[in-house]
HTML snippet that shows the backbone in 3Dmol.js (N, CA, C, O; Angstrom):
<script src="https://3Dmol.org/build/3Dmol-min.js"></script>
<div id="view" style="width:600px;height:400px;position:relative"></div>
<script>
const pdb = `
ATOM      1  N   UNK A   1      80.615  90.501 109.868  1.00  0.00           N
ATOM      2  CA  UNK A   1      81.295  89.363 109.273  1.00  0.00           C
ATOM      3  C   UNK A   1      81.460  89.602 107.771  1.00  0.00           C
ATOM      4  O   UNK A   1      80.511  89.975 107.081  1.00  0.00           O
ATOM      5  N   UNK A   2      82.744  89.369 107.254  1.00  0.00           N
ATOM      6  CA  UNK A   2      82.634  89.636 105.597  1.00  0.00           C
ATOM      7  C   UNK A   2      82.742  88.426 105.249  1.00  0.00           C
ATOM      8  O   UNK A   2      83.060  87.459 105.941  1.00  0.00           O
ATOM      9  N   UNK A   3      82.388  88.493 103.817  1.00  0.00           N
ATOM     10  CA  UNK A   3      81.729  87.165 102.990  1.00  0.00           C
ATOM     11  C   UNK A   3      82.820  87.158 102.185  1.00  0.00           C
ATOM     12  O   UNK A   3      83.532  88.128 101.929  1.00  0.00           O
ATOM     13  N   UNK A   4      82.946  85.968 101.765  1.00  0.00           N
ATOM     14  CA  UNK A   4      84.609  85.355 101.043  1.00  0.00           C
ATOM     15  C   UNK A   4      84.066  85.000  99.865  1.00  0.00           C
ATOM     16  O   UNK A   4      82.950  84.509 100.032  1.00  0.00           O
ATOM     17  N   UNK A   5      84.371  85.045  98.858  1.00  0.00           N
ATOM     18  CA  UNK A   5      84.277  84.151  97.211  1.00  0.00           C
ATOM     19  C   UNK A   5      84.332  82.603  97.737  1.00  0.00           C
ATOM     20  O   UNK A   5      84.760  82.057  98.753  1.00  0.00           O
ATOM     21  N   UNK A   6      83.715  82.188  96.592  1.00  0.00           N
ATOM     22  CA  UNK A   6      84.247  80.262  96.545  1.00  0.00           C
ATOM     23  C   UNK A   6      85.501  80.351  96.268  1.00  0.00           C
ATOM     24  O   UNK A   6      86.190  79.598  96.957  1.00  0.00           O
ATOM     25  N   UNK A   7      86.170  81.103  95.384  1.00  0.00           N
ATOM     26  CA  UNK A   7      87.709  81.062  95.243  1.00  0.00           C
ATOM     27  C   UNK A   7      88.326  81.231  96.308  1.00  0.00           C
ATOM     28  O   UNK A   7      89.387  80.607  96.313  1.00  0.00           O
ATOM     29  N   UNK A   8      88.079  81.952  97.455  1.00  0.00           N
ATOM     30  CA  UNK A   8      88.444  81.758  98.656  1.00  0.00           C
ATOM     31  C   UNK A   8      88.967  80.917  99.285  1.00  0.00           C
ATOM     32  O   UNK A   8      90.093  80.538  99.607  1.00  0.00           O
ATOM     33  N   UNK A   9      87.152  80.490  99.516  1.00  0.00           N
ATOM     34  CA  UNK A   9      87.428  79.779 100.461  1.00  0.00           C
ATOM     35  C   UNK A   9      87.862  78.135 100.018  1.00  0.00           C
ATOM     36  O   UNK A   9      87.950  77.259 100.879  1.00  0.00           O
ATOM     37  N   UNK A  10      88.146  77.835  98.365  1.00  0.00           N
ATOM     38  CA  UNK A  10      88.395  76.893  97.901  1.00  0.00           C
ATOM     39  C   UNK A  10      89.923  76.744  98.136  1.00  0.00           C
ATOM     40  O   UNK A  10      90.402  75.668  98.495  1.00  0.00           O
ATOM     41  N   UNK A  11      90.965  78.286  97.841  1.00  0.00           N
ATOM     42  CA  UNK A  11      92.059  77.943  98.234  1.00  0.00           C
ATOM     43  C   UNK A  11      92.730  78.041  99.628  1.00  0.00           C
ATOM     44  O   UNK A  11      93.886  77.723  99.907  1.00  0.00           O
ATOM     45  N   UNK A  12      91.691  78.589 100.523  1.00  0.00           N
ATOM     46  CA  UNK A  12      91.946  78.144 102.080  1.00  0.00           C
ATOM     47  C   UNK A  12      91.502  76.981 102.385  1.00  0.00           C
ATOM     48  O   UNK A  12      91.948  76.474 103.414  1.00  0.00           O
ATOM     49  N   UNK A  13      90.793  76.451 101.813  1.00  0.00           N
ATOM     50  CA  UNK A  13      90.378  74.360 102.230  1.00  0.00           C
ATOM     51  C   UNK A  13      91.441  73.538 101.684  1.00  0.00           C
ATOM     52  O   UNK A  13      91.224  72.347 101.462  1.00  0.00           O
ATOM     53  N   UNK A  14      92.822  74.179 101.396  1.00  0.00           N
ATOM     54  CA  UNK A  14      93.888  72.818 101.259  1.00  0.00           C
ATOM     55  C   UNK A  14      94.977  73.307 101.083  1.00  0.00           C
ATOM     56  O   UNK A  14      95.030  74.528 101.231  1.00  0.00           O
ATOM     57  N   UNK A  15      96.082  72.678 100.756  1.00  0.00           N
ATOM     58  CA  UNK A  15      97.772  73.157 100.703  1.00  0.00           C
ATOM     59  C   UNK A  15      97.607  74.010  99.770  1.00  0.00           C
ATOM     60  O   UNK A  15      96.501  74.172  99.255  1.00  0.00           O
ATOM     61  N   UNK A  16      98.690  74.700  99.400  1.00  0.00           N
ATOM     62  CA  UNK A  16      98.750  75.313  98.133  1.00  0.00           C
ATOM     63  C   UNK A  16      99.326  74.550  97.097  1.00  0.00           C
ATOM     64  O   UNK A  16      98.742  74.427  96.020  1.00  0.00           O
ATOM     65  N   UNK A  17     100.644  73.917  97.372  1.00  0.00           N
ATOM     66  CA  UNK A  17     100.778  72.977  96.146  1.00  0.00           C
ATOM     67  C   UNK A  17     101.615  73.890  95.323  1.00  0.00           C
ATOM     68  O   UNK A  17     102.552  74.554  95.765  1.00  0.00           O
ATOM     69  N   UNK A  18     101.184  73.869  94.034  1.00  0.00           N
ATOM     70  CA  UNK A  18     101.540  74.214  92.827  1.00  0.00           C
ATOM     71  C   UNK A  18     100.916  75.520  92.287  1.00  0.00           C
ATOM     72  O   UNK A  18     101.270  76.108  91.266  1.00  0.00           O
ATOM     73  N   UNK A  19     100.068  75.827  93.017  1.00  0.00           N
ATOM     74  CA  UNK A  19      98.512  76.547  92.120  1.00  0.00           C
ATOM     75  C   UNK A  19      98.887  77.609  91.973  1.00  0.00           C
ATOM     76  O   UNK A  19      99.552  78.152  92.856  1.00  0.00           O
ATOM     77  N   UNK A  20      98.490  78.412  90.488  1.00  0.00           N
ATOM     78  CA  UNK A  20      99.307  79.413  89.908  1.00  0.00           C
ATOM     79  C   UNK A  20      98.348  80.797  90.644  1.00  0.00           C
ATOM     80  O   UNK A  20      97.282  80.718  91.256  1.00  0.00           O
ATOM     81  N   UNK A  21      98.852  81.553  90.444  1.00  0.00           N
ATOM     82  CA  UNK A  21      98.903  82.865  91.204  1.00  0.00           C
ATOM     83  C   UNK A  21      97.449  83.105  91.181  1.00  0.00           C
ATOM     84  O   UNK A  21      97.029  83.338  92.314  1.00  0.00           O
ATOM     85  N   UNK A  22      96.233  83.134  89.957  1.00  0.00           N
ATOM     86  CA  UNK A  22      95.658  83.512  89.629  1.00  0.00           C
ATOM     87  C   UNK A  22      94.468  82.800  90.820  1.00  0.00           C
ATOM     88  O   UNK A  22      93.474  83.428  91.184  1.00  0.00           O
ATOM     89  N   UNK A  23      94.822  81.323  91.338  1.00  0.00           N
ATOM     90  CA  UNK A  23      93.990  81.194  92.479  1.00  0.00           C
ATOM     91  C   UNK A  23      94.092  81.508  93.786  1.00  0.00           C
ATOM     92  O   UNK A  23      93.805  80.823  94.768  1.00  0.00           O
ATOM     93  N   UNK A  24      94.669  82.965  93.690  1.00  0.00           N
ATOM     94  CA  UNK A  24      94.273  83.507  94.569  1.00  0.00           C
ATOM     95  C   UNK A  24      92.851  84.383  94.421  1.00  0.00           C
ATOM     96  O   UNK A  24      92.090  84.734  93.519  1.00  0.00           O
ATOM     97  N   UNK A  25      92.987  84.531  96.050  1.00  0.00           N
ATOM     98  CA  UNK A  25      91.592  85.476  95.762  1.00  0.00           C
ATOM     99  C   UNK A  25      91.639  86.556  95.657  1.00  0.00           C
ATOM    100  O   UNK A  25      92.515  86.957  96.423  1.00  0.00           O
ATOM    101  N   UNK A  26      90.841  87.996  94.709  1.00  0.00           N
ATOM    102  CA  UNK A  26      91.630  88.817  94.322  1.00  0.00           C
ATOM    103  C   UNK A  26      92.478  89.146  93.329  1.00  0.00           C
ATOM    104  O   UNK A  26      92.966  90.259  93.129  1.00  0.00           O
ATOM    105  N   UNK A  27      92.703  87.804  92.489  1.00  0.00           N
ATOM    106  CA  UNK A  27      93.733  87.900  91.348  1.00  0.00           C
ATOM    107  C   UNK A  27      93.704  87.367  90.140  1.00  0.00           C
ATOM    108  O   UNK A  27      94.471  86.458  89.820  1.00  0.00           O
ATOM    109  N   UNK A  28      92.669  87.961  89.208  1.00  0.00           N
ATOM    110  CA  UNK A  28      92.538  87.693  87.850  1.00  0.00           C
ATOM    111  C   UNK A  28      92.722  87.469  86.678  1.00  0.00           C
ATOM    112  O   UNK A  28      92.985  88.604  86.281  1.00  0.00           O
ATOM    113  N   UNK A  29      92.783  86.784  85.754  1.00  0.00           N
ATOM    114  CA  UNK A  29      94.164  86.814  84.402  1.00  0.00           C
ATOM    115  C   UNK A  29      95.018  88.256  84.230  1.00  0.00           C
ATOM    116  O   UNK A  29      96.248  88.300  84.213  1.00  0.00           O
ATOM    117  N   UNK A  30      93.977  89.636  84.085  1.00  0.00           N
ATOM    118  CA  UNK A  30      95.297  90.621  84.337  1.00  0.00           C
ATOM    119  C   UNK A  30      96.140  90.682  85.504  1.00  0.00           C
ATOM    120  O   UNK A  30      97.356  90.497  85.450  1.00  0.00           O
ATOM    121  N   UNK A  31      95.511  90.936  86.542  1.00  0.00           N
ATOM    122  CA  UNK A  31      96.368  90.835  87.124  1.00  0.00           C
ATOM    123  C   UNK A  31      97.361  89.886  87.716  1.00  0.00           C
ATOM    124  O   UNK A  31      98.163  90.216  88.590  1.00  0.00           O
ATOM    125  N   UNK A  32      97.264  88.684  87.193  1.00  0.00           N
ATOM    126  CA  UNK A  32      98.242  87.152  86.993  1.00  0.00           C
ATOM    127  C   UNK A  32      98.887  87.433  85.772  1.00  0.00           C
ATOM    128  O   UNK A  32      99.803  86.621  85.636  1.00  0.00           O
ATOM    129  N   UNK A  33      98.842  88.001  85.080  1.00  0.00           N
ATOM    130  CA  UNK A  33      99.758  88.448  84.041  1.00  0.00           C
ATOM    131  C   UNK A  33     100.941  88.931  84.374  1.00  0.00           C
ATOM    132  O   UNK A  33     102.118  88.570  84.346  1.00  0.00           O
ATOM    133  N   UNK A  34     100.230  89.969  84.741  1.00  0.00           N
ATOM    134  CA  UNK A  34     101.132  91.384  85.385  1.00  0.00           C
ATOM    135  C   UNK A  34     102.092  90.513  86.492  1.00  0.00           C
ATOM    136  O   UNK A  34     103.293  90.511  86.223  1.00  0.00           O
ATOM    137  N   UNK A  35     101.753  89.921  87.468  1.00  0.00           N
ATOM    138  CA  UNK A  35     102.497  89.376  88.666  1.00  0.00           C
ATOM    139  C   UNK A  35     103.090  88.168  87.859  1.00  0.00           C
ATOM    140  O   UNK A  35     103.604  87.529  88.777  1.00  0.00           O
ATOM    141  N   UNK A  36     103.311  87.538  86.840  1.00  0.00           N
ATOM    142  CA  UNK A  36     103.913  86.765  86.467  1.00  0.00           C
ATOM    143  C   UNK A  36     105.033  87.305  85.605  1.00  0.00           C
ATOM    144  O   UNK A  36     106.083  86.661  85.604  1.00  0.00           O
ATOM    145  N   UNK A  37     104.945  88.444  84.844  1.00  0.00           N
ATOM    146  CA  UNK A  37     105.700  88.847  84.161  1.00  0.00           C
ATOM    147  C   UNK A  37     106.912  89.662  85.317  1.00  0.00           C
ATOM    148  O   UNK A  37     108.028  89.838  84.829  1.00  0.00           O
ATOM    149  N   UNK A  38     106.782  89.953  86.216  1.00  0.00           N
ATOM    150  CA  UNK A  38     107.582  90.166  87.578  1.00  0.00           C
ATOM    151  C   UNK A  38     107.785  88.830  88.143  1.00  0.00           C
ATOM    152  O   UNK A  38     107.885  88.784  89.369  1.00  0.00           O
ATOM    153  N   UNK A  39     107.848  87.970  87.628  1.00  0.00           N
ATOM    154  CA  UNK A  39     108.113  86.694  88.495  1.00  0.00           C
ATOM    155  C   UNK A  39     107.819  86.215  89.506  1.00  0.00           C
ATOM    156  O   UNK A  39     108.498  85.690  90.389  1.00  0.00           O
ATOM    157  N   UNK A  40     106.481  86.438  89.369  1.00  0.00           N
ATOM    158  CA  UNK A  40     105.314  86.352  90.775  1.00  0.00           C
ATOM    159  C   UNK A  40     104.162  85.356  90.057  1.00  0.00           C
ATOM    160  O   UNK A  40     102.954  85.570  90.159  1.00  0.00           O
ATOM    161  N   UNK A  41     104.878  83.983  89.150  1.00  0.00           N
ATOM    162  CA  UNK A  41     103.601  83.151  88.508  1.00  0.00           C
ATOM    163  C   UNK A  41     103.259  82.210  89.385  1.00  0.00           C
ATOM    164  O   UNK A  41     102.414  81.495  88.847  1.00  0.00           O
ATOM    165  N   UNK A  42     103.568  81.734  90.822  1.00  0.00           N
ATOM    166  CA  UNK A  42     103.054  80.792  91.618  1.00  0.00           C
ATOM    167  C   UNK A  42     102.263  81.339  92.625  1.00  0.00           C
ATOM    168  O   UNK A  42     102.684  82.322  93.234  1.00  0.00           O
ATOM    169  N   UNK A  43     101.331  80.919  92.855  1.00  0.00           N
ATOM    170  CA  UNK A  43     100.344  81.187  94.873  1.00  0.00           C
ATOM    171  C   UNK A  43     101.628  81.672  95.756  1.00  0.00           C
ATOM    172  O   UNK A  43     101.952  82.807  96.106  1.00  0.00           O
ATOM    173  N   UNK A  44     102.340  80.206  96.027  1.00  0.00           N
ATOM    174  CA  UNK A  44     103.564  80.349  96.800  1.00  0.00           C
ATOM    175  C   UNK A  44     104.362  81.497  96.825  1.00  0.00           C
ATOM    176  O   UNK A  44     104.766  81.975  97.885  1.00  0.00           O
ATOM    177  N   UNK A  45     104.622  81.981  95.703  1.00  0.00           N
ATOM    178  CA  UNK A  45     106.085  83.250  95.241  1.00  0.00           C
ATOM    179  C   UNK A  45     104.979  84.422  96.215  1.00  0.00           C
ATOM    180  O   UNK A  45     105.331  85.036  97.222  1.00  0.00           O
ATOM    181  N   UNK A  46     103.741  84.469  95.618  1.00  0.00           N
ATOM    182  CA  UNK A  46     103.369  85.534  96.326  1.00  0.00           C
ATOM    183  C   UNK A  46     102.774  84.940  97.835  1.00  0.00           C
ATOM    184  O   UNK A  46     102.489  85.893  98.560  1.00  0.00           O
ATOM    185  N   UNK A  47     102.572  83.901  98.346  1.00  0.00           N
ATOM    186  CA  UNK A  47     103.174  83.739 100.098  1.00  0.00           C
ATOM    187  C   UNK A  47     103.922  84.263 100.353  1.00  0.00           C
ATOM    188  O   UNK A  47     103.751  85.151 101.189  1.00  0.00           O
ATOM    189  N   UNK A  48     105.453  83.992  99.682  1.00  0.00           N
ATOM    190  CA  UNK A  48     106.525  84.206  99.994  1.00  0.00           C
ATOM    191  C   UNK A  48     106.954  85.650 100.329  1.00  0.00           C
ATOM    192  O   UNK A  48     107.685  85.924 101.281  1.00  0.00           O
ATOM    193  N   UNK A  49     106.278  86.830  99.200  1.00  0.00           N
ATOM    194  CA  UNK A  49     106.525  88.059  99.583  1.00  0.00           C
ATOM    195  C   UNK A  49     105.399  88.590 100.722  1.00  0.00           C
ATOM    196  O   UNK A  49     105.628  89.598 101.391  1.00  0.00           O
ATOM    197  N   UNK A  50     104.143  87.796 100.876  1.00  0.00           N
ATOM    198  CA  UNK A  50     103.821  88.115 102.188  1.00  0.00           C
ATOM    199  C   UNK A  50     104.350  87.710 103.375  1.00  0.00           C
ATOM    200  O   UNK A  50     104.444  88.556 104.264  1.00  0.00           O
ATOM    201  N   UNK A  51     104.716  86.599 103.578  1.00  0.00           N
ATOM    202  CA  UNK A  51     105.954  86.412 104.975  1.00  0.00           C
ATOM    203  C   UNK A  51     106.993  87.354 104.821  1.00  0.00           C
ATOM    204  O   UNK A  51     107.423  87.711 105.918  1.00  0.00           O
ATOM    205  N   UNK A  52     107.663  87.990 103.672  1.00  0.00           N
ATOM    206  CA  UNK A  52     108.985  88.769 103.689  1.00  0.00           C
ATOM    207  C   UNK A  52     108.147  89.624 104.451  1.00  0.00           C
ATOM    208  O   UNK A  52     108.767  89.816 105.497  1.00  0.00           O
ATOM    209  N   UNK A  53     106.937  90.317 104.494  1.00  0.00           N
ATOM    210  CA  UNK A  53     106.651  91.403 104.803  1.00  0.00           C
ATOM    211  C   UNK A  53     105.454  91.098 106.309  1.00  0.00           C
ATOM    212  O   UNK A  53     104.469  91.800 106.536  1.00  0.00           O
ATOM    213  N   UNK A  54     105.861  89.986 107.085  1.00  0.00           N
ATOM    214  CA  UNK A  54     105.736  89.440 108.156  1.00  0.00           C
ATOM    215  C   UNK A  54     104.187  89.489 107.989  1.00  0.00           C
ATOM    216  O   UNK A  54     103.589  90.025 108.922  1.00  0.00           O
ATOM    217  N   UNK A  55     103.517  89.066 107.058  1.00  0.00           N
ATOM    218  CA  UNK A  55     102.273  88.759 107.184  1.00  0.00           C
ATOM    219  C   UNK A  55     101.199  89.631 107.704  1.00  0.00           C
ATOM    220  O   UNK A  55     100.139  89.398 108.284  1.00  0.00           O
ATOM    221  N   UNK A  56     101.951  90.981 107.218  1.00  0.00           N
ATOM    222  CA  UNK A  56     101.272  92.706 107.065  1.00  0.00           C
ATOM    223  C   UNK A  56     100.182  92.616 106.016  1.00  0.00           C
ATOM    224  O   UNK A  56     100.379  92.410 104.819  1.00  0.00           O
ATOM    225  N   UNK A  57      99.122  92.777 106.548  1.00  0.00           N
ATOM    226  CA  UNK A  57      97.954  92.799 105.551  1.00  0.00           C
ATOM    227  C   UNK A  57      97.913  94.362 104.604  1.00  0.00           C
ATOM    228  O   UNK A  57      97.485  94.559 103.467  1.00  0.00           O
ATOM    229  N   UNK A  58      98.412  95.123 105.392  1.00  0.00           N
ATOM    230  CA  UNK A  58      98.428  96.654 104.705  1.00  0.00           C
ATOM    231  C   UNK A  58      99.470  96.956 104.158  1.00  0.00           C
ATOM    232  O   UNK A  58      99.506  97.711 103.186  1.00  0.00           O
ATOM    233  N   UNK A  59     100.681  96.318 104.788  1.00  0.00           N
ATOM    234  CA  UNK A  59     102.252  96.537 103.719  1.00  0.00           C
ATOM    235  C   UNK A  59     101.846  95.475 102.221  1.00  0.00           C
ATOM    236  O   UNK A  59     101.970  95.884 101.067  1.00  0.00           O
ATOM    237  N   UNK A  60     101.444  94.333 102.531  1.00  0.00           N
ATOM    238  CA  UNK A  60     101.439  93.264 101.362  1.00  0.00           C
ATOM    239  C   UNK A  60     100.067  94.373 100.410  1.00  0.00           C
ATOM    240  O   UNK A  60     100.383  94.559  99.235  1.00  0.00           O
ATOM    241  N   UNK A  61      99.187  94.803 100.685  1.00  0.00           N
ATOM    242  CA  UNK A  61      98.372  95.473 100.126  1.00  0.00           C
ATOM    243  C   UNK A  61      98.491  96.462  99.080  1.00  0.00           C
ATOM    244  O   UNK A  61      97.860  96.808  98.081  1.00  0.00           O
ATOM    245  N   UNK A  62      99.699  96.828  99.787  1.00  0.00           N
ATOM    246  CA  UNK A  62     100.716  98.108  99.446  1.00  0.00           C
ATOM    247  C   UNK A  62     101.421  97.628  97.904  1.00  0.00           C
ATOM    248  O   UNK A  62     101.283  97.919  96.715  1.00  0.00           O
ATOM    249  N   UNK A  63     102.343  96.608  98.842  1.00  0.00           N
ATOM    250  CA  UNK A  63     102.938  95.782  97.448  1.00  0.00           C
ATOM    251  C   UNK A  63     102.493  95.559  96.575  1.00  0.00           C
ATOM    252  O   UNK A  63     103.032  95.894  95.521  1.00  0.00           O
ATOM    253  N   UNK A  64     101.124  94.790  96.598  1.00  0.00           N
ATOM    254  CA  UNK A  64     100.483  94.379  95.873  1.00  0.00           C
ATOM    255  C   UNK A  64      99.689  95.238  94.807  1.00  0.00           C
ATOM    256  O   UNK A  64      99.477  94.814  93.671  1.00  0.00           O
ATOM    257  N   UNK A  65      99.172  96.756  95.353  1.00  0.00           N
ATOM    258  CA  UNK A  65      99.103  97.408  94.174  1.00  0.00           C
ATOM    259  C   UNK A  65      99.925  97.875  93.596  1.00  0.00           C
ATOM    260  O   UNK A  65      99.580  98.072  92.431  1.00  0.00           O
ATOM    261  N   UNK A  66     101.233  98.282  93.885  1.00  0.00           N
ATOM    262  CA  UNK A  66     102.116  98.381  93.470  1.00  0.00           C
ATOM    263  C   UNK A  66     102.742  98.073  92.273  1.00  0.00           C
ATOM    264  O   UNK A  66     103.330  98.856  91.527  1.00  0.00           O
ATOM    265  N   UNK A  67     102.562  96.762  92.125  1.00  0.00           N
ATOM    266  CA  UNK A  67     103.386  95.441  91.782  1.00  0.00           C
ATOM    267  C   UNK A  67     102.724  95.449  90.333  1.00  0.00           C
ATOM    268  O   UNK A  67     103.201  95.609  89.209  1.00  0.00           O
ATOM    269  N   UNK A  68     101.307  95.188  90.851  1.00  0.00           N
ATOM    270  CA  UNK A  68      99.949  94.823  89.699  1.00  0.00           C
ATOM    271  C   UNK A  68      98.835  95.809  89.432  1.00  0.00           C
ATOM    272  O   UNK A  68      97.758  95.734  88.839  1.00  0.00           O
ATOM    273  N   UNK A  69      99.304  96.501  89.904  1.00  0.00           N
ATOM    274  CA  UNK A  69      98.137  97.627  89.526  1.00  0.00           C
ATOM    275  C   UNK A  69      96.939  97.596  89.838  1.00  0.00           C
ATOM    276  O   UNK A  69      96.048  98.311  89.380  1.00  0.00           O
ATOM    277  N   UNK A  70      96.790  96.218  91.159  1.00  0.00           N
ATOM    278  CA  UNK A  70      95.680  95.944  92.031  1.00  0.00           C
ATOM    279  C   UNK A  70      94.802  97.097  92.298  1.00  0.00           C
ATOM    280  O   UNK A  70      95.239  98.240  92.159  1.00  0.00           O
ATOM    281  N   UNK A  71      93.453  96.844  92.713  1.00  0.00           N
ATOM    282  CA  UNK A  71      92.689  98.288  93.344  1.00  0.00           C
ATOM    283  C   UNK A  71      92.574  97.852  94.925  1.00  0.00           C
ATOM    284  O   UNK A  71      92.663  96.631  95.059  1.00  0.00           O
ATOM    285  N   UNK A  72      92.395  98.582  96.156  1.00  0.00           N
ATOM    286  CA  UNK A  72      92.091  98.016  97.084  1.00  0.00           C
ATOM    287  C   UNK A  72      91.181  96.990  97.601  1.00  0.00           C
ATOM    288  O   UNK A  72      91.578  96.175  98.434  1.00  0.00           O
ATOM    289  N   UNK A  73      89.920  96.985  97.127  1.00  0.00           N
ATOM    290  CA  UNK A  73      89.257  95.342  97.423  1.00  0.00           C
ATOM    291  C   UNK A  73      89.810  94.274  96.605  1.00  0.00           C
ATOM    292  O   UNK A  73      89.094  93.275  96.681  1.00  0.00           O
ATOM    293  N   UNK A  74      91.003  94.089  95.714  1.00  0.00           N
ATOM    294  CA  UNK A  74      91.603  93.046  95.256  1.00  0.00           C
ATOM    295  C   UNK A  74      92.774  92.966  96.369  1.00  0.00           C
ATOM    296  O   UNK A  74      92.986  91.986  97.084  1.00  0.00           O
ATOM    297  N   UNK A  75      93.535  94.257  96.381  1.00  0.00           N
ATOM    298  CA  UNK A  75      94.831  93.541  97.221  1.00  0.00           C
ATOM    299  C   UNK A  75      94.147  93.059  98.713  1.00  0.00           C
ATOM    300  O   UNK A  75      94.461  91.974  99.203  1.00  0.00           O
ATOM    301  N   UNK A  76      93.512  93.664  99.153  1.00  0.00           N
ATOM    302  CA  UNK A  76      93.038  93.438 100.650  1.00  0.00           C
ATOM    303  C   UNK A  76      92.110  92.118 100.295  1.00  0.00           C
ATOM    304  O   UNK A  76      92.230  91.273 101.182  1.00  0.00           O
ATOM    305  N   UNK A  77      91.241  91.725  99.264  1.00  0.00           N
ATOM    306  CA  UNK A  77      91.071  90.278  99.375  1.00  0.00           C
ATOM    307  C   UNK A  77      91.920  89.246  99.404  1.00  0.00           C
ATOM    308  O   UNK A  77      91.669  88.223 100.040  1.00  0.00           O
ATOM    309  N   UNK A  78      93.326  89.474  98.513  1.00  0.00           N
ATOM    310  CA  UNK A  78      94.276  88.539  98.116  1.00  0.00           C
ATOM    311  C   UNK A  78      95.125  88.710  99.583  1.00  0.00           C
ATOM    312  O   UNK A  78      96.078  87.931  99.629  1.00  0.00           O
ATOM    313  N   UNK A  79      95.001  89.421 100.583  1.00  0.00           N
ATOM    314  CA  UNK A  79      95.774  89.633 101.877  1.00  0.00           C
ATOM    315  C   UNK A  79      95.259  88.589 102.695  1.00  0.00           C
ATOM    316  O   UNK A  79      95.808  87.532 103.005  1.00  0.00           O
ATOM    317  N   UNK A  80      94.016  89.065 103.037  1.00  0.00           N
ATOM    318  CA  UNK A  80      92.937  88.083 103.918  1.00  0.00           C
ATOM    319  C   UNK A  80      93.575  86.596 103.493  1.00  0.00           C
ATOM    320  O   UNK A  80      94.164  85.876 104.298  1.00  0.00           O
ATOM    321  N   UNK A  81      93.296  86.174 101.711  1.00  0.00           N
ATOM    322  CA  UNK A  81      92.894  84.982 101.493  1.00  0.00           C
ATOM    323  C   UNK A  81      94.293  84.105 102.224  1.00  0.00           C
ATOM    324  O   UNK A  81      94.284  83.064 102.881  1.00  0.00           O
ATOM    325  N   UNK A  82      95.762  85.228 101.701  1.00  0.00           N
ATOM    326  CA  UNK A  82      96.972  84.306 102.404  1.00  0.00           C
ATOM    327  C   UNK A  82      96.830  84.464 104.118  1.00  0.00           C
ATOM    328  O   UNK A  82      97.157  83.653 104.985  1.00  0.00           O
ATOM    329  N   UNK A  83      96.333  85.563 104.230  1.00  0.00           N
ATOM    330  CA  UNK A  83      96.458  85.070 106.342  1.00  0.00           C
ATOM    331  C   UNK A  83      95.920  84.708 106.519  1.00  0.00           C
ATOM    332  O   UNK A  83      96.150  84.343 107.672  1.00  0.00           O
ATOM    333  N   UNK A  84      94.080  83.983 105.915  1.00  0.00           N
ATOM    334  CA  UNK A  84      93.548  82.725 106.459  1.00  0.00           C
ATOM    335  C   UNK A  84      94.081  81.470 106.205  1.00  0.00           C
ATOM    336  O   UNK A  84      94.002  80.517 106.979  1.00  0.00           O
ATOM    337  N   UNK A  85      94.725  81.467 104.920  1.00  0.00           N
ATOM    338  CA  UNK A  85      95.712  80.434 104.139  1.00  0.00           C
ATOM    339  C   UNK A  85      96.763  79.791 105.823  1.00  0.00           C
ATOM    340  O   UNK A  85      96.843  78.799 106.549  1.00  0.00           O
ATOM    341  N   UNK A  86      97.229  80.874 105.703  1.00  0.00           N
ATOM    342  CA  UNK A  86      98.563  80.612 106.842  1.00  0.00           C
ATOM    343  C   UNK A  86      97.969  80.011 108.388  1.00  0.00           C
ATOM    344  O   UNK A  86      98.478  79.123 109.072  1.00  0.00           O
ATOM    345  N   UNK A  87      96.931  80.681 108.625  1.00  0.00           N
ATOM    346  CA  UNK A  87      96.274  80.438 110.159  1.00  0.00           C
ATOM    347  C   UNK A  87      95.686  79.011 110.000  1.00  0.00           C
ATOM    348  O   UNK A  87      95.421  78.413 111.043  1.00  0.00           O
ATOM    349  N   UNK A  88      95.425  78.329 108.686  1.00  0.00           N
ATOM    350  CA  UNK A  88      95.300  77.338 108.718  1.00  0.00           C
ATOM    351  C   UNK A  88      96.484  76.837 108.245  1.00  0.00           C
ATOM    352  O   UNK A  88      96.047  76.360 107.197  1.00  0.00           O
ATOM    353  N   UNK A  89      97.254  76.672 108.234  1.00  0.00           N
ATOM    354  CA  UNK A  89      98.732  75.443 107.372  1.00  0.00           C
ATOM    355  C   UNK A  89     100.237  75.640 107.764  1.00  0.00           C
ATOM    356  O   UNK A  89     101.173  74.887 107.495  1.00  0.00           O
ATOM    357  N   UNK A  90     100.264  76.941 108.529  1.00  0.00           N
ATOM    358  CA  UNK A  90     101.469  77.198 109.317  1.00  0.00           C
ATOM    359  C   UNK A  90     101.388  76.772 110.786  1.00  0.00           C
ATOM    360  O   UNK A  90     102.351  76.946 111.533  1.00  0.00           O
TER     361      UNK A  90
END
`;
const viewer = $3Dmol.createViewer("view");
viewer.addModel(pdb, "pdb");
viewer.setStyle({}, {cartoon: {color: "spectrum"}});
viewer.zoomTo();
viewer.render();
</script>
């Protein structure tokens, strides 16, 4: 069983709303910088490019270092946090 942050599991206990990128899990003022200055400053925007990429934990992973210069236990936390996100609210 792997163990989740409170940031986690704080933004899987409700909608997303508004909440800026950085509460995700996995995603820290740099790297909320970085994904904002690409126009990735909402939670949502980056939902959004995980559904483009059908809710691929290893393609969005992909992206995601990509994007932000993520390391793998950030993008693969910030993966998890949106497909538990989704398994609860979709």
């Amino acid at each position: 069983m792997s163990t989740t942050s409170q940031k986690h599991r704080d933004f899987v206990a409700e909608p997303m709303g508004d909440k800026p990128v950085t509460a995700l899990s996995g995603i820290g003022e740099v790297l909320g910088r970085k994904l904002d200055q690409q126009g990735f400053d909402k939670a949502y925007v980056v939902l959004g490019q995980f559904l483009l990429l059908r809710k691929d934990g290893e393609l969005f992973s992909e992206w995601l270092k990509d994007a932000s210069g993520a390391n793998t236990r950030q993008a693969s936390s910030c993966a998890q946090c949106l497909r538990e996100w989704c398994d609860a609210f979709l």
